[in-house]
C-alpha positions in Angstrom: 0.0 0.0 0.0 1.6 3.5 -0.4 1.0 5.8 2.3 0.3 9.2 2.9 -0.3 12.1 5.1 1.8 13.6 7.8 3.0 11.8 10.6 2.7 12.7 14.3 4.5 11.3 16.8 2.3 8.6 17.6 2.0 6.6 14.1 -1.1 7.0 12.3 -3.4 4.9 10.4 -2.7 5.0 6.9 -4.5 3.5 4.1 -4.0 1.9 1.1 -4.3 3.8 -1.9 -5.5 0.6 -4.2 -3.4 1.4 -6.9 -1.5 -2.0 -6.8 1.8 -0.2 -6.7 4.4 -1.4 -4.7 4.6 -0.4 -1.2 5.9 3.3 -0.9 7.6 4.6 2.8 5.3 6.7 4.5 7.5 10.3 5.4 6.4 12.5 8.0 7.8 14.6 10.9 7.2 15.0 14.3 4.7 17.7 15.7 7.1 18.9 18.1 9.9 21.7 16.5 13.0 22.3 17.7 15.9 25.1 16.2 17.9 22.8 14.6 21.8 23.4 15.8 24.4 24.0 13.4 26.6 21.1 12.7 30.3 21.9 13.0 32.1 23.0 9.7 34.0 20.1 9.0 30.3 18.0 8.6 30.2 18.9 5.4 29.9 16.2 2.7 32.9 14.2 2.0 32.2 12.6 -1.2 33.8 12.7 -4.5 32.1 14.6 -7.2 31.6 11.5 -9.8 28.5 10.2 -9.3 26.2 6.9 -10.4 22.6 6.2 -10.9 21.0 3.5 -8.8 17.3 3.3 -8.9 16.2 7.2 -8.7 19.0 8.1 -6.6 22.4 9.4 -7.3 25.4 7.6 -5.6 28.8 8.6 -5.1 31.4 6.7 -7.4 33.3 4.4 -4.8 30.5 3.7 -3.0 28.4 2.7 -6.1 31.3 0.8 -7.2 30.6 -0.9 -3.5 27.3 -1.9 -4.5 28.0 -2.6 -7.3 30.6 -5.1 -6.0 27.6 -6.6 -3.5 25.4 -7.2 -5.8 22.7 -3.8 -4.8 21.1 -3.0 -8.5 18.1 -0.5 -7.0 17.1 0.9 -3.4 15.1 -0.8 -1.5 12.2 0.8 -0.1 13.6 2.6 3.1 16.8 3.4 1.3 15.2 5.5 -1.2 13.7 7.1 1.7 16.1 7.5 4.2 19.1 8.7 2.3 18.2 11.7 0.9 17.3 13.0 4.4 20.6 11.8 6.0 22.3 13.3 3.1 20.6 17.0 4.5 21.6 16.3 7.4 18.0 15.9 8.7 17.5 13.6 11.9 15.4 10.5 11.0 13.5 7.6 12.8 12.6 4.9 10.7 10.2 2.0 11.2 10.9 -0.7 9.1 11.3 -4.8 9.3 14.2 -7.3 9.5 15.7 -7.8 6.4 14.2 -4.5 4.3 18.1 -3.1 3.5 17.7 -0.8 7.0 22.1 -0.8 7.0 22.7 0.5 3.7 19.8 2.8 4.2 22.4 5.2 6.9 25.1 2.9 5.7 25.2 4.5 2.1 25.0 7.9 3.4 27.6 7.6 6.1 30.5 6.2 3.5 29.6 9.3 1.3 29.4 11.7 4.2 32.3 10.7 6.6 36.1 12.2 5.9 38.5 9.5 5.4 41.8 11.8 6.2 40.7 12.8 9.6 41.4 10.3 12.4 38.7 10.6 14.6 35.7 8.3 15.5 33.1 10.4 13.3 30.3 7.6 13.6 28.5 5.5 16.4 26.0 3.0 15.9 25.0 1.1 18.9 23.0 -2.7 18.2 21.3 -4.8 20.6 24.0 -8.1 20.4 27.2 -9.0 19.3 26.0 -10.4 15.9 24.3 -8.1 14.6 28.0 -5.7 15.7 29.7 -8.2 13.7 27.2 -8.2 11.1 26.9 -4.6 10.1 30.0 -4.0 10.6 30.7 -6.6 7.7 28.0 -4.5 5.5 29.6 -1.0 6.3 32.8 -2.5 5.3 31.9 -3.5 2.6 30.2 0.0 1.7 33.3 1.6 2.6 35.8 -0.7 0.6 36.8 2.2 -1.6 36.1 4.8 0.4 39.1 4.3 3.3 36.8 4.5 5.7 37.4 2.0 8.8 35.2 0.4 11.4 35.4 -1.7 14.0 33.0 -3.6 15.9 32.9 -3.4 19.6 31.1 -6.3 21.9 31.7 -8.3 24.9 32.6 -11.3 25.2 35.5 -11.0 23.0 39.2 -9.7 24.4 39.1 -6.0 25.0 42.6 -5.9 24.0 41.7 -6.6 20.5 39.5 -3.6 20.5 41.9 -1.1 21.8 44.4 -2.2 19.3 41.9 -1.4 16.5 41.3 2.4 18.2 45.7 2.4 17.8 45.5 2.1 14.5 42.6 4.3 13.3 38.5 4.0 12.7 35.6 5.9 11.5 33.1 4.4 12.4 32.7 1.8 16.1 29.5 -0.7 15.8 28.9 -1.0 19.4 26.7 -2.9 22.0 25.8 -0.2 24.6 27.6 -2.4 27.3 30.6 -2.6 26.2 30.8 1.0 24.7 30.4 2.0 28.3 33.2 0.3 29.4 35.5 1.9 27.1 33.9 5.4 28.3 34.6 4.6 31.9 37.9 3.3 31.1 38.9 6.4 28.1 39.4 4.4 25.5 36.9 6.1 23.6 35.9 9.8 22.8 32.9 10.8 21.4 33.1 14.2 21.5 33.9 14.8 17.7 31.0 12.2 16.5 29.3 13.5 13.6 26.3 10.7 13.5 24.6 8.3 16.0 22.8 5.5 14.6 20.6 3.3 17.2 19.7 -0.1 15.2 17.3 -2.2 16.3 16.2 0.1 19.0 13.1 -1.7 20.4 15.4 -4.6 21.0 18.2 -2.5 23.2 15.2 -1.2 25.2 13.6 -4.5 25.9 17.4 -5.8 27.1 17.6 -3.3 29.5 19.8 -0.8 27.5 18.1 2.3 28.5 20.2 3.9 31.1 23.1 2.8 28.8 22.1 4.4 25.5 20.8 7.7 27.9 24.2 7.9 28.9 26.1 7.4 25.7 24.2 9.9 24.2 24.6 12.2 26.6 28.4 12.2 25.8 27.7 12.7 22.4 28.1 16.3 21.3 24.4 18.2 21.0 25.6 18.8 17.1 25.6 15.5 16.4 22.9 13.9 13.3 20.8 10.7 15.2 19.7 8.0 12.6 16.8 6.0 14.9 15.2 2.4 13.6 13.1 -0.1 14.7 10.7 -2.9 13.9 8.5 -1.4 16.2 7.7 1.6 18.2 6.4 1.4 21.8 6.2 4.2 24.0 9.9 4.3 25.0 11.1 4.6 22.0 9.1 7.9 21.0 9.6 9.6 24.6 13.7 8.3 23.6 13.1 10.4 20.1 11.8 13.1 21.6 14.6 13.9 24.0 17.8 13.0 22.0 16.6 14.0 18.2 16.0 17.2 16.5 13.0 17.7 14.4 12.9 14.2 13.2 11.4 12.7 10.5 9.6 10.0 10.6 9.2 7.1 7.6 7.4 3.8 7.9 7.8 1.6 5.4 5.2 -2.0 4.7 3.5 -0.8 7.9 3.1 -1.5 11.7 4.3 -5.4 12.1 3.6 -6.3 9.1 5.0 -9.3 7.9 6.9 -9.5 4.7 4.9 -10.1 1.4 7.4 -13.2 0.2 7.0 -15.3 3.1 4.8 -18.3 2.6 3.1 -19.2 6.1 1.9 -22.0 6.9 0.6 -23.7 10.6 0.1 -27.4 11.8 -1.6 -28.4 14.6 1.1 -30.7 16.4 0.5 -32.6 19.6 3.5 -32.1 22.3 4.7 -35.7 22.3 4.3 -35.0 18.5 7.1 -32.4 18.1 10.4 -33.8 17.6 8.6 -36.5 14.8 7.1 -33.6 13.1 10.2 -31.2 12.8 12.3 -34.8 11.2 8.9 -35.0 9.0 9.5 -31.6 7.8 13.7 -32.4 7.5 12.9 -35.4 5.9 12.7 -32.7 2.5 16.4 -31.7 2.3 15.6 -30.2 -1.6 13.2 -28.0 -0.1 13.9 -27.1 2.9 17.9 -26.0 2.3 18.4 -24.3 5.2 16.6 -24.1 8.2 16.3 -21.6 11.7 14.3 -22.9 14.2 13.0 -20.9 17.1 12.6 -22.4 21.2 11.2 -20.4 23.6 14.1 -21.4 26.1 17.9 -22.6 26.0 17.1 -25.5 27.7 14.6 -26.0 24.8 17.5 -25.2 22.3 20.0 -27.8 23.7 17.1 -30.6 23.9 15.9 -30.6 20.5 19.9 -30.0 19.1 20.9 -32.7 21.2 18.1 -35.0 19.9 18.6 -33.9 15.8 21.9 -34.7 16.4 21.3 -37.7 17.6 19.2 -38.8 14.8 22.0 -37.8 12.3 20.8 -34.3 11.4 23.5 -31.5 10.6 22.3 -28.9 13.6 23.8 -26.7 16.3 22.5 -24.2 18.7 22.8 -20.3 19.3 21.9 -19.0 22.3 23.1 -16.9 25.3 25.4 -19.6 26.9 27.0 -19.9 23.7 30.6 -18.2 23.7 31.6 -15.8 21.1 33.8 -18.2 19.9 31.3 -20.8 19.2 29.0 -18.2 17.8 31.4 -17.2 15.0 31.8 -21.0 14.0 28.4 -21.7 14.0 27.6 -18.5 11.9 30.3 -18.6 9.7 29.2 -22.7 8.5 25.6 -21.2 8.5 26.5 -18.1 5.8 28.9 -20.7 4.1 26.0 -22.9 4.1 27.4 -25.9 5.7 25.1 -25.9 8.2 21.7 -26.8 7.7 19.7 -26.2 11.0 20.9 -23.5 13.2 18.3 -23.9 16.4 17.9 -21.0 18.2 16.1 -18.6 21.0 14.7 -15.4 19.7 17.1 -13.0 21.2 19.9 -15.0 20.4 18.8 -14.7 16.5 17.9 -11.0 16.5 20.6 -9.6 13.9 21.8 -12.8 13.3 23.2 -11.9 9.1 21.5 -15.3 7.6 20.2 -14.1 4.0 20.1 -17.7 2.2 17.6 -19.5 5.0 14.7 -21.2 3.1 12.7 -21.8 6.5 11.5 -20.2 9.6 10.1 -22.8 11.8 8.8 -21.8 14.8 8.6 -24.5 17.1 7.4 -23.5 20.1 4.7 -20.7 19.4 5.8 -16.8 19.7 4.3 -14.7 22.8 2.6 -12.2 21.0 2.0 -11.0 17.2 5.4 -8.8 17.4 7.3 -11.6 18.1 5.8 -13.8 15.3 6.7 -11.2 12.8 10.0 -10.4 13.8 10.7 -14.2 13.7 9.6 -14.9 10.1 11.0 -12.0 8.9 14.1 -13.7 9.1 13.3 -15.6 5.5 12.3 -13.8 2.4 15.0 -11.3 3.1 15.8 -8.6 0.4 12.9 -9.9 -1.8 14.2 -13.5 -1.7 10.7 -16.0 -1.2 10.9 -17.9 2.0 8.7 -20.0 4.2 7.4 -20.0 7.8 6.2 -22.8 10.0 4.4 -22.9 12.9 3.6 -25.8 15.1 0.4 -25.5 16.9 0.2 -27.3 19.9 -2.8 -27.7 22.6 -2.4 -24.8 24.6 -1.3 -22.6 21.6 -4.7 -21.6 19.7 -5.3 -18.4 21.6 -2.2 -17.1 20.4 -2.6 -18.6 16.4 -6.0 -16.9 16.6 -4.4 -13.6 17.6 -1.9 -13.9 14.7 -4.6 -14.7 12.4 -6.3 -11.6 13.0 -3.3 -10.0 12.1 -2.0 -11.5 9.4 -5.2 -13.0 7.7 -5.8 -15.5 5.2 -1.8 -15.4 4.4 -1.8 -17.6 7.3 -2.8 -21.8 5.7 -3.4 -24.3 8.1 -2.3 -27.9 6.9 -1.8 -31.0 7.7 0.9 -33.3 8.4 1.8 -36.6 6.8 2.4 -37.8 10.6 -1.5 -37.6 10.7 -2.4 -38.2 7.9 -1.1 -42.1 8.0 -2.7 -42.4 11.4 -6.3 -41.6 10.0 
């Protein structure tokens, strides 16, 4: 549906506009106006004057040659949006889904904006886990290959030492879980005072970790002049009072709507008994040529390691990712699981958020979300960058109030079906 209208602070309705167009970000800014502050002088633009198409926007050379190198042939909906405000230096919250290209969207405009010669951290963006750290720092990267422009992601759980070594030598740009960012504040191995962006990814997520105090403190170090690049899935109270304190005159875009789920996902349910689970999931791995690659969600890790530890058992290529898992397990898992030489990857649902996982066929949720948000999020994990994928749910006794919910929400998209595990005992 394209949208239109101008946004408030609390996120209208907005209707379709039945022309069977593809969906179009809804832009809008905030009721509430502040003077904008100057930005210091040296905040100008950066980029060389060569420039390429892609889709209806302009792109600098090296970082067109970038995308070019990645595979990016047009802008995805939020990109087209978001850049050309981040490029003004306008202050921007956007509302967008897993997988809809949200990193290039202030990833783009950062490798055009930032000054390579000057050897100062000029960007922050602060994620909810450790993988997604590592994984946009992989994307910006790869953005900034011809550029000169140098990140480094920042995370516990791996040796501190590493980190400060990376500060020695020189970055642009630190991809930081709010934790650990704080302990290199307290112990001043990072300044912040000559950041030129802030970038909070996956903000709903840091909020419902317990971030808060964290992120209220980071930015409070951050100089006043700085531009603040906000997204999130979704947007709950906390997050709008956090927009209205830290961000000037911010606009607002919100692209495929309020939780919606994403058009290429095929979803399907089964109604499974609870002694039933483990000989369903094998039912559905029993398909290797169509389901390729597989993320399954628990509720629990104890859940995780039981069902891992029982696939693996029964000769199934699986591991688990959860919080118990070290870092250095983590990067083995994920790295076979990218490579794709790893077919299952079973897995709690904080534990995936940001996990980078663009080639997964299926989306099995196992045990059933706890609300609608959750169920979205999770399936937005296939079908990523317009790739199809397909979702699973397993219904089990106590679970209908919760599949009727979804349902509602999601509507006919939503096929029940039956299982060959049934059908033989009919």
């Amino acid at each position: 549906m394209a949208l239109h209208g101008q946004a408030v602070l609390e996120t209208p309705s907005l209707p379709a506009n039945g022309s069977g167009q593809p969906d179009k970000p809804f832009v809008g800014r905030s009721r509430r106006r502040r003077r904008r502050r100057e930005r210091p002088a040296d905040s100008a633009p950066a980029s060389p004057s060569a420039t390429r198409p892609f889709g209806n926007l302009t792109i600098s050379d090296p970082v067109a040659r970038a995308l070019e190198e990645i595979g990016y042939v047009s802008p995805t909906p939020i990109q087209e949006a978001v850049i050309p405000l981040v490029r003004k230096g306008q202050d921007v919250v956007g509302q967008a889904q897993t997988g809809t290209g949200k990193t290039a969207a202030f990833g783009i405009p950062l490798m055009e904006a930032l000054a390579p010669d000057v050897g100062t951290v000029q960007a922050l963006v602060l994620v909810p886990t450790r993988e997604l750290a590592v994984q946009v720092r992989g994307e910006l990267a790869r953005l900034g290959k011809f550029r000169g422009v140098k990140s480094v992601a920042v995370y516990g759980g791996q040796a501190i030492s590493r980190q400060l070594e990376a500060f020695q030598r020189g970055v642009h740009i630190i991809i930081a879980t709010p934790g650990r960012l704080i302990d290199h504040i307290e112990r001043g191995t990072v300044q912040l005072g000559r950041l030129r962006f802030v970038v909070l990814d996956e903000a709903d997520q840091m909020l419902d970790i317990g971030f808060a105090d964290d992120i209220n403190r980071i930015l409070r170090h951050s100089p006043s002049s700085r531009q603040t690049l906000l997204f999130s899935a979704t947007m709950p109270s906390p997050i709008r009072r956090l927009a209205h304190r830290y961000m000037k005159d911010p606009v607002w875009i919100l692209v495929g709507g309020d939780a919606e789920p994403v058009e290429q996902v095929a979803q399907f349910y089964f109604e499974v008994a609870e002694r039933d689970r483990y000989a369903a999931l094998e039912e559905l791995l029993s398909e290797p040529d169509r389901m390729t690659q597989a993320l399954v969600f628990r509720r629990t890790k104890t859940g995780v390691d039981r069902l891992v530890t029982y696939l693996k058992r029964r000769g199934h290529d699986v591991q688990a990712i959860h919080g118990d898992v070290t870092q250095a397990q983590r990067d083995a898992v994920m790295g076979r699981f990218r490579a794709r030489r790893l077919r299952v990857l079973v897995a709690t649902n904080l534990a995936a958020r940001g996990l980078d996982i663009p080639a997964v066929s299926h989306v099995v949720n196992y045990d059933m979300p706890d609300n609608v948000e959750e169920y979205i999020h999770r399936i937005g994990r296939t079908a990523r960058m317009g790739r199809p994928g397909t979702a699973i749910t397993f219904v089990s006794e106590w679970d209908f109030e919760m599949l009727e919910a979804i349902k509602a929400h999601v509507g006919d998209d939503l096929k029940g079906e039956r299982l060959a595990l049934y059908r033989s005992r009919a």
